[in-house]
MARBA-3410 file (N, C-alpha, C, O; in Angstrom, 1 decimal):
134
0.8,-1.2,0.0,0.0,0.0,0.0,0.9,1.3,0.0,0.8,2.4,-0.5 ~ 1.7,0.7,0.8,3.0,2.5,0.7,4.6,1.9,1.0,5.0,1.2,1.9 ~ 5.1,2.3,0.1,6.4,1.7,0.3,7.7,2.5,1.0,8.9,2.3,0.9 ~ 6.7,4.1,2.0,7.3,4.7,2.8,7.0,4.6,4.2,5.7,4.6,4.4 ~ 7.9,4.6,5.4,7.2,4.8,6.4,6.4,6.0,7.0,6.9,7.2,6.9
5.3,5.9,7.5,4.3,6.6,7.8,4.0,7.1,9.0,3.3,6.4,9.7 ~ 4.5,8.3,9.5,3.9,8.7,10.6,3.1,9.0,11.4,3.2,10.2,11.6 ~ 2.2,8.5,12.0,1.4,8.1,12.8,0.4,9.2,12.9,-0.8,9.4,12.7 ~ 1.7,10.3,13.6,0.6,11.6,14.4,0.8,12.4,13.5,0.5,13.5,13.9 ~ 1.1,12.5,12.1,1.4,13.2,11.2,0.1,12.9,10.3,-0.5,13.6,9.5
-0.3,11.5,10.6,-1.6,10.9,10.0,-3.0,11.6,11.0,-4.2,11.7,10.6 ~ -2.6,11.9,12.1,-4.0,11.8,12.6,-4.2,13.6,12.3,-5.2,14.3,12.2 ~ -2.8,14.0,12.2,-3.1,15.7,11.7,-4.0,15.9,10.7,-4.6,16.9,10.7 ~ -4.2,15.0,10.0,-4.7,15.1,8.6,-6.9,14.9,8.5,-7.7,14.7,7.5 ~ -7.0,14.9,9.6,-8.4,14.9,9.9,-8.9,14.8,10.9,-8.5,13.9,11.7
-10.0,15.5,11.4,-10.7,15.7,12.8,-11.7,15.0,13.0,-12.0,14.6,14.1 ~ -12.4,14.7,12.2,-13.3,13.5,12.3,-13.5,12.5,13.7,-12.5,11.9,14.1 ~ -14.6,12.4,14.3,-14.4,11.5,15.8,-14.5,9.7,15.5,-14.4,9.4,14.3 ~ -14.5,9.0,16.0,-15.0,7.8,15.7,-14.8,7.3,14.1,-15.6,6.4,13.9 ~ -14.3,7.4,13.2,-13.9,7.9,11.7,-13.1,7.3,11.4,-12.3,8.0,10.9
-12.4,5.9,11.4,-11.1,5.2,11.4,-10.4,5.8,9.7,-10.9,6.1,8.7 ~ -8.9,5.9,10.1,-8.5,6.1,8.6,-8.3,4.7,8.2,-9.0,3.7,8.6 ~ -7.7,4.6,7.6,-6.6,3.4,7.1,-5.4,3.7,6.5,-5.5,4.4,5.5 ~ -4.1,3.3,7.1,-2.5,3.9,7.2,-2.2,2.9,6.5,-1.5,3.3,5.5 ~ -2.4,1.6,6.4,-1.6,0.7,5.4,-2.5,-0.7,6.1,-3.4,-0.7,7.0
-1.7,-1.7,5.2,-2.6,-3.2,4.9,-1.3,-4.4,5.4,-0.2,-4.6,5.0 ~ -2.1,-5.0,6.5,-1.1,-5.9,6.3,-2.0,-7.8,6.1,-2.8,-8.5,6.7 ~ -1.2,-7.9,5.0,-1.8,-9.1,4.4,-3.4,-8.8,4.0,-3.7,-8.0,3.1 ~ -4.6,-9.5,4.9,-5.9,-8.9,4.5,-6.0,-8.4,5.9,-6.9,-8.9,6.5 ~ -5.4,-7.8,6.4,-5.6,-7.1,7.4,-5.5,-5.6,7.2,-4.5,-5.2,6.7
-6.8,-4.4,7.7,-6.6,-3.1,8.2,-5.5,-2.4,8.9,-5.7,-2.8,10.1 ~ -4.4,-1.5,8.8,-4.1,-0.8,10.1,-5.0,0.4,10.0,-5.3,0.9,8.9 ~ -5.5,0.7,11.2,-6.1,1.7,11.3,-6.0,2.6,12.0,-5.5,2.1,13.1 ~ -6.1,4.4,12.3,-6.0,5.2,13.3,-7.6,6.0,13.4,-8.3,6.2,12.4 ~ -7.8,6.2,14.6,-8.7,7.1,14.9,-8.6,8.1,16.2,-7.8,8.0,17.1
-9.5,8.9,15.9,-9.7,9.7,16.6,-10.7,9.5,17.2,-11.7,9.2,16.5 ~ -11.1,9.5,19.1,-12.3,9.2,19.5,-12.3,10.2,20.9,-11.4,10.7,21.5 ~ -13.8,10.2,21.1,-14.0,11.3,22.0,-15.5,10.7,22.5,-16.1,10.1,21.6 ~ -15.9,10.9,23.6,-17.2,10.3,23.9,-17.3,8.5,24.0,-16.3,7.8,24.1 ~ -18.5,8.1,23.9,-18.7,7.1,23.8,-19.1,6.0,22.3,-20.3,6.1,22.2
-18.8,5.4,21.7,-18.8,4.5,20.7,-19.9,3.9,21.1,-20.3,4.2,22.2 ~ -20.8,2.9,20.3,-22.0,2.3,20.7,-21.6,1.0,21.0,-20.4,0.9,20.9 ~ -22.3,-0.3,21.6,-22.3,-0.8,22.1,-22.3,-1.8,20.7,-23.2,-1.4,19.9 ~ -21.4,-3.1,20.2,-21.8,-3.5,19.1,-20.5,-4.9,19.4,-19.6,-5.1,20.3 ~ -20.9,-5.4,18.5,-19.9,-6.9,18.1,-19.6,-7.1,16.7,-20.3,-6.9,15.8
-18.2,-7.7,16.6,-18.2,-8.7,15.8,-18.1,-9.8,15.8,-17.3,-10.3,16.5 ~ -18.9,-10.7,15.0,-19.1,-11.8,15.0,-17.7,-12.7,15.0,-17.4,-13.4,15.9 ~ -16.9,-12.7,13.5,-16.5,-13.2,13.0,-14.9,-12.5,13.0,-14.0,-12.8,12.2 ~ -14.9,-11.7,14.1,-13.5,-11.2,14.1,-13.1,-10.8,15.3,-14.0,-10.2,15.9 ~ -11.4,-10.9,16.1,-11.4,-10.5,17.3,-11.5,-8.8,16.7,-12.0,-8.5,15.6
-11.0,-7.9,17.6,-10.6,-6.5,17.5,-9.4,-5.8,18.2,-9.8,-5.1,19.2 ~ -8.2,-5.8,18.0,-7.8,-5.4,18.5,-7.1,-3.8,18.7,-6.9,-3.2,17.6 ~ -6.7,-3.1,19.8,-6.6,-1.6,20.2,-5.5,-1.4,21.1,-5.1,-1.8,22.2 ~ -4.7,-0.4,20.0,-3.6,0.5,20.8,-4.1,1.8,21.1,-4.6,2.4,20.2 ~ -4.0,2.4,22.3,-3.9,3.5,22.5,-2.6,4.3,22.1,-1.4,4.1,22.4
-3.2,5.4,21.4,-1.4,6.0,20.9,-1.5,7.6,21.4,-0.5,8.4,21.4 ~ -2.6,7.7,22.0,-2.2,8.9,23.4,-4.0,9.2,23.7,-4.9,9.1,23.0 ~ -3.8,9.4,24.7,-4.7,9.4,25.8,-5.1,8.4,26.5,-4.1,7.7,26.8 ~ -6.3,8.0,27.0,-7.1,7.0,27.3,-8.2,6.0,27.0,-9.2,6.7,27.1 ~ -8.5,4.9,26.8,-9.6,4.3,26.3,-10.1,3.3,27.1,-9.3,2.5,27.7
-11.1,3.3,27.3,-12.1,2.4,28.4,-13.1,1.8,27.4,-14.0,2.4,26.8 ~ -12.8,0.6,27.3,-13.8,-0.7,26.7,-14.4,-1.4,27.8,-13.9,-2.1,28.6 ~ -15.9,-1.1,27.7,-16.6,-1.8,28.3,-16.9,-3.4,27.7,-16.6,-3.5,26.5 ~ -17.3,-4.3,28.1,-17.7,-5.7,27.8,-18.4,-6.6,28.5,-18.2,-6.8,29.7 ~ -19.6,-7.1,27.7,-20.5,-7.5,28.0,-20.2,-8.9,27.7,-20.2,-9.5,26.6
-19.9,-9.6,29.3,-19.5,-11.0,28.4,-20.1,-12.2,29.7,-20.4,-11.9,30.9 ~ -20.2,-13.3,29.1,-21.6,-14.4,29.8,-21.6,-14.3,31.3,-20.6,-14.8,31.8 ~ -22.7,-13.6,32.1,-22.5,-13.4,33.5,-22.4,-12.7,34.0,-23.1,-12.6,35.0 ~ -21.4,-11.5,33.8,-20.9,-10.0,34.0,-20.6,-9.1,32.8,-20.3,-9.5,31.7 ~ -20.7,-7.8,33.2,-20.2,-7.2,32.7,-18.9,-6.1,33.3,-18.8,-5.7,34.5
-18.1,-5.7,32.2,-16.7,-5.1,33.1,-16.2,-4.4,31.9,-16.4,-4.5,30.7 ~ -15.3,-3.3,32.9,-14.9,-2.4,31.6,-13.0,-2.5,32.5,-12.4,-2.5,33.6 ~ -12.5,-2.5,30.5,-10.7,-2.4,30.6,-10.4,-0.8,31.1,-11.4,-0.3,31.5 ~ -9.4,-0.2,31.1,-9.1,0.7,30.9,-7.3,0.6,30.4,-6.3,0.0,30.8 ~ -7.6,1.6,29.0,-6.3,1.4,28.7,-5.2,2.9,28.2,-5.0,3.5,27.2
-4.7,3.1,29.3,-3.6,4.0,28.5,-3.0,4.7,27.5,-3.2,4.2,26.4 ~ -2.2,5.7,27.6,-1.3,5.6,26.4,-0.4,4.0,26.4,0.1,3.5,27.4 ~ -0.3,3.5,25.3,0.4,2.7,24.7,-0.1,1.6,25.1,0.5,0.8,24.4 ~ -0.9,1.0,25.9,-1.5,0.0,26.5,-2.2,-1.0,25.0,-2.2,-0.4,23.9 ~ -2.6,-1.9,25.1,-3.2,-2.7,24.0,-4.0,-3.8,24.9,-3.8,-4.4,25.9
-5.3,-3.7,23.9,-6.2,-5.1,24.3,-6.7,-5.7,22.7,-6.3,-5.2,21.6 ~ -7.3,-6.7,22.9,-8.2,-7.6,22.1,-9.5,-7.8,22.8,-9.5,-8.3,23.9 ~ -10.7,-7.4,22.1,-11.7,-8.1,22.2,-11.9,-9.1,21.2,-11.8,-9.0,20.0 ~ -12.4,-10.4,22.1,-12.3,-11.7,20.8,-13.8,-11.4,20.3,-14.8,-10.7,20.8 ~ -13.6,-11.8,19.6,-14.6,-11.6,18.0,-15.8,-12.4,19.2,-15.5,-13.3,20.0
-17.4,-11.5,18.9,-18.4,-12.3,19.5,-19.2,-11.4,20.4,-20.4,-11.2,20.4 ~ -18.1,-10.5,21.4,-18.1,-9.9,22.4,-18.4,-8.7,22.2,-17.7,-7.9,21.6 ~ -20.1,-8.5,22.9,-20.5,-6.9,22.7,-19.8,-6.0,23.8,-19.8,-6.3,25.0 ~ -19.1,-4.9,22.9,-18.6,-4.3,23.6,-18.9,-2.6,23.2,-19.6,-2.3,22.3 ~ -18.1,-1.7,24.1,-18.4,-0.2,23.6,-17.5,0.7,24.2,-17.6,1.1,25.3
-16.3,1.1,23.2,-15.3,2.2,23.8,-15.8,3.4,23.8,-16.7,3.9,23.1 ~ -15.0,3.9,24.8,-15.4,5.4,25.1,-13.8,6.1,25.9,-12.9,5.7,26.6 ~ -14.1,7.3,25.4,-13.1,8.2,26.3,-13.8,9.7,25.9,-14.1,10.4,24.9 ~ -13.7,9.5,27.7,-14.8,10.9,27.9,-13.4,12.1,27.5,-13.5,13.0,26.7 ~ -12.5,11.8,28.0,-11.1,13.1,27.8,-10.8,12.7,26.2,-10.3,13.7,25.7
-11.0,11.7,25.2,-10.3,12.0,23.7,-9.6,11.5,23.8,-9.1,11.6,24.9 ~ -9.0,10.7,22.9,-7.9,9.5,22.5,-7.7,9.5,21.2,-8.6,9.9,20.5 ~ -6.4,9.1,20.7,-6.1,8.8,19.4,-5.6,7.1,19.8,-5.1,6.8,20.8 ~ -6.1,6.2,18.5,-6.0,4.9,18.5,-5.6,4.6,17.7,-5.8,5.4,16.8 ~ -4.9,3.1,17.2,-4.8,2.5,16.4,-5.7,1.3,16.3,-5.7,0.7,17.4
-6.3,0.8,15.5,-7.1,-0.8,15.7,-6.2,-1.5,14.1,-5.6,-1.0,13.2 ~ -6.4,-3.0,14.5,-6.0,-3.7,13.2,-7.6,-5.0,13.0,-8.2,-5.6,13.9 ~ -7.6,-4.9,12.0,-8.1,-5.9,11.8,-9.1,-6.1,10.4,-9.3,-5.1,9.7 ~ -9.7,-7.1,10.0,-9.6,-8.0,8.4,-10.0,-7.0,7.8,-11.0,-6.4,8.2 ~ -9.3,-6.6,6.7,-9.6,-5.5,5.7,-11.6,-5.7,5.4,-12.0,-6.7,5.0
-12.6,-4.4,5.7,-13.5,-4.6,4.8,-14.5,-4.8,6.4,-15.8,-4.7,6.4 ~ -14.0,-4.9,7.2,-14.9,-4.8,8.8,-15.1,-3.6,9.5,-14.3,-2.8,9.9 ~ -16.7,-3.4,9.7,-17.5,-2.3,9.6,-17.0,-1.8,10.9,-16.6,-2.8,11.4 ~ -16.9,-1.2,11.3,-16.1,-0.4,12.5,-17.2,-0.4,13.5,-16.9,-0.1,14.7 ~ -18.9,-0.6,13.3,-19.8,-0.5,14.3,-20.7,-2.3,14.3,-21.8,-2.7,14.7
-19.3,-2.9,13.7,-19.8,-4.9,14.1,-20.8,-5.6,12.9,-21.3,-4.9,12.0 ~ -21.1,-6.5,13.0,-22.3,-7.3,12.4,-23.5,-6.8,13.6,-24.7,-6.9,13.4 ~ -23.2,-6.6,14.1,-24.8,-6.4,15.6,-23.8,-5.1,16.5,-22.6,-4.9,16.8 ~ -25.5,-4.6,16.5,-25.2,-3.1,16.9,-26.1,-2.0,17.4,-26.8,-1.7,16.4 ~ -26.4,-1.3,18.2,-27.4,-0.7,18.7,-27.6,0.5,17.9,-26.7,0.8,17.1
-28.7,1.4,18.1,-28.9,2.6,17.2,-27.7,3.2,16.9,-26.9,3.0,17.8 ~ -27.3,3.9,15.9,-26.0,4.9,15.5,-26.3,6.2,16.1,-27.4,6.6,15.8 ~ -25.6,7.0,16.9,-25.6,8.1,17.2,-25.2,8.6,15.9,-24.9,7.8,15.0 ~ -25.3,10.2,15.7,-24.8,10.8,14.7,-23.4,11.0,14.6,-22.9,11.2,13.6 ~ -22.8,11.0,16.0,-21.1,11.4,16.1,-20.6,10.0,15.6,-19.4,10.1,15.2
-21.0,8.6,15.5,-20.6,7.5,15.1,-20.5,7.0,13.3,-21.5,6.6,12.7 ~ -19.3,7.0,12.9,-19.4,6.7,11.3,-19.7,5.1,11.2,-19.3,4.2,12.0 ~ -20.2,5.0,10.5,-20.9,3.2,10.0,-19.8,3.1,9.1,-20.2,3.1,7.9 ~ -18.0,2.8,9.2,-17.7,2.8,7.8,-16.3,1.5,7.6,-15.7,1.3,8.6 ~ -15.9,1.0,6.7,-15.0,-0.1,6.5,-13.6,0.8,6.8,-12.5,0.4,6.6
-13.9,1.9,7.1,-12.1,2.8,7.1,-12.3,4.0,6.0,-13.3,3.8,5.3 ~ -11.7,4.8,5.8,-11.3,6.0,5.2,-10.0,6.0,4.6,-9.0,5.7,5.3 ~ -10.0,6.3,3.5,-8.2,6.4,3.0,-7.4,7.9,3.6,-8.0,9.0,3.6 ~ -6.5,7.8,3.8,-5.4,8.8,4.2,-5.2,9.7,3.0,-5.3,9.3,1.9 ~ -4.9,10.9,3.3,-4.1,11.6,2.1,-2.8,11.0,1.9,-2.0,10.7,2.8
-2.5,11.0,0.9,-1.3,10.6,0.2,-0.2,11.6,0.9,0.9,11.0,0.7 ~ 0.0,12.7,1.6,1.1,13.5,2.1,1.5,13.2,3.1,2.3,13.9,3.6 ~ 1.0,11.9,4.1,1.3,11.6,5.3,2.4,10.8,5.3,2.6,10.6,6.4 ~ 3.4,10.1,4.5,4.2,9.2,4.0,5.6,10.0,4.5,6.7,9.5,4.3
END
């Protein structure tokens, strides 16, 4: 997809958009993705895929709804989790986070199952980057 390296926070300069994943590059059939998030994300799953999340500055709190209880992570700058594919869950950062997520090129950012869309939430497979972030 780019045969330069790509700077990360040079990428997220490049649009304000909340909840909005770009996509920075591809590995194999896999997304890398960055976003920008503020608020709360909806509550949603994927079926057929884990999901996994870097925080690349601020904070992110993933709630999860899983057989019996429910509990939320909290993750840092630089911190990383996985939710396995299945698992309704719903990030949020009331202070604003930039993130990275990976996962299978072509996976809707709000799951196969999903509660109403707020308007601050994009329904979308990723966004392409401008070409000047390289």
């Amino acid at each position: 997809m780019n045969d330069r390296p790509i700077d990360l926070h040079a990428a997220l300069r490049t649009f304000d958009d909340l909840w909005s994943p770009r996509i920075v590059t591809r590995v194999n059939d896999h997304d890398v993705r960055i976003a920008k998030v503020h608020g709360d994300h909806v509550w949603h799953a994927h079926d057929d895929t884990d999901e996994f999340f870097l925080v690349l500055d601020g904070e992110l709190s993933i709630a999860l709804r899983e057989p019996g209880a429910e509990r939320t992570v909290v993750l840092p700058t630089g911190a990383v989790f996985v939710v396995p594919r299945g698992v309704e869950h719903r990030p949020s950062a009331p202070g604003g986070a930039s993130i990275l997520l990976f996962e299978p090129s072509g996976t809707l950012s709000v799951g196969d199952r999903h509660d109403d869309l707020p308007d601050h939430v994009d329904a979308t497979t990723g966004h392409a980057l401008p070409a000047s972030t390289s």
